[in-house]
C-alpha positions as CSV (number, residue, x, y, z in Angstrom):
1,X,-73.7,-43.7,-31.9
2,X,-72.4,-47.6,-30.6
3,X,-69.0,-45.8,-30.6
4,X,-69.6,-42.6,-28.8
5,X,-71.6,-45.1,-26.3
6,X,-68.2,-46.9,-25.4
7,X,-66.2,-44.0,-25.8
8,X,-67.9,-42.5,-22.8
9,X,-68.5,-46.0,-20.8
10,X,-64.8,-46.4,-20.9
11,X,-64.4,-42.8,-19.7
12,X,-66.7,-43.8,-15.9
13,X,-64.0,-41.1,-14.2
14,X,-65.7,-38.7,-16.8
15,X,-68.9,-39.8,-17.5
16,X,-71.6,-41.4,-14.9
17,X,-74.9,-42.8,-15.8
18,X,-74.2,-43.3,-19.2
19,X,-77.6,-44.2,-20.4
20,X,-78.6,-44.9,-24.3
21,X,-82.1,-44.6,-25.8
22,X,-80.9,-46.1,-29.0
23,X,-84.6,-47.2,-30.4
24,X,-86.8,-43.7,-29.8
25,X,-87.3,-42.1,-33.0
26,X,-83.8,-39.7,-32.3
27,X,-81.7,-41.5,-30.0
28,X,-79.8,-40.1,-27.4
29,X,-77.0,-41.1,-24.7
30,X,-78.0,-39.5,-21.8
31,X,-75.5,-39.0,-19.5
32,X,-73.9,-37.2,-16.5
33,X,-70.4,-35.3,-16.1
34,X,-68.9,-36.1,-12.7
35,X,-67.0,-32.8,-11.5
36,X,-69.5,-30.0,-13.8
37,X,-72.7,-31.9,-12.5
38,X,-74.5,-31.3,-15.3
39,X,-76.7,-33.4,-17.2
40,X,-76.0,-34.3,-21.3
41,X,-78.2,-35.6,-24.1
42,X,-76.4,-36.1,-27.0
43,X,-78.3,-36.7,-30.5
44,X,-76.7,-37.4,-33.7
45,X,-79.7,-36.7,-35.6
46,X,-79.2,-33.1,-36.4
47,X,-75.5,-32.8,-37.9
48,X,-75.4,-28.9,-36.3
49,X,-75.9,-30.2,-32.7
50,X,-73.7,-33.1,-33.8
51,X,-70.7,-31.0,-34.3
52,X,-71.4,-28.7,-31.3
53,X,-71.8,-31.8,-29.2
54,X,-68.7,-33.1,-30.5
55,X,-66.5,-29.7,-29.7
56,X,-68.6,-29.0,-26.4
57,X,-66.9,-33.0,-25.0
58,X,-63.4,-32.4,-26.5
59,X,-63.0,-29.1,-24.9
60,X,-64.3,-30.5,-21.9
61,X,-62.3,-33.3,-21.8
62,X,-59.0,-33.3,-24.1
63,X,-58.1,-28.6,-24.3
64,X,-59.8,-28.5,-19.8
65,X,-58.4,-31.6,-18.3
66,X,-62.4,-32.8,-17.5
């Protein structure tokens, strides 16, 4: 979770707001995407929405130029 945290810190032209909630009982990194305007939760603790989150941000970002 510490590494997707900097992962998308480092990425500010990508990512605003980045915002953990590393001790609730499922942490999240909330976040924001600068040119879709949408708002993203990401949670590792269910490994299905782990892997969809995972492929939702590299197609956004690596296959779209986001």
């Amino acid at each position: 979770m510490r590494k997707i945290l900097k992962s998308m810190r480092s990425n500010s032209d990508t990512f605003e707001n980045v915002q953990p909630v590393l001790h609730a009982k499922v942490p999240i990194i909330r976040s924001r995407h600068r040119r879709l305007h949408i708002e993203i939760d990401i949670s590792l603790h269910n490994m299905l929405v782990k892997n969809f989150s995972f492929i939702f941000l590299l197609n956004l970002v690596i296959f779209k130029g986001y």
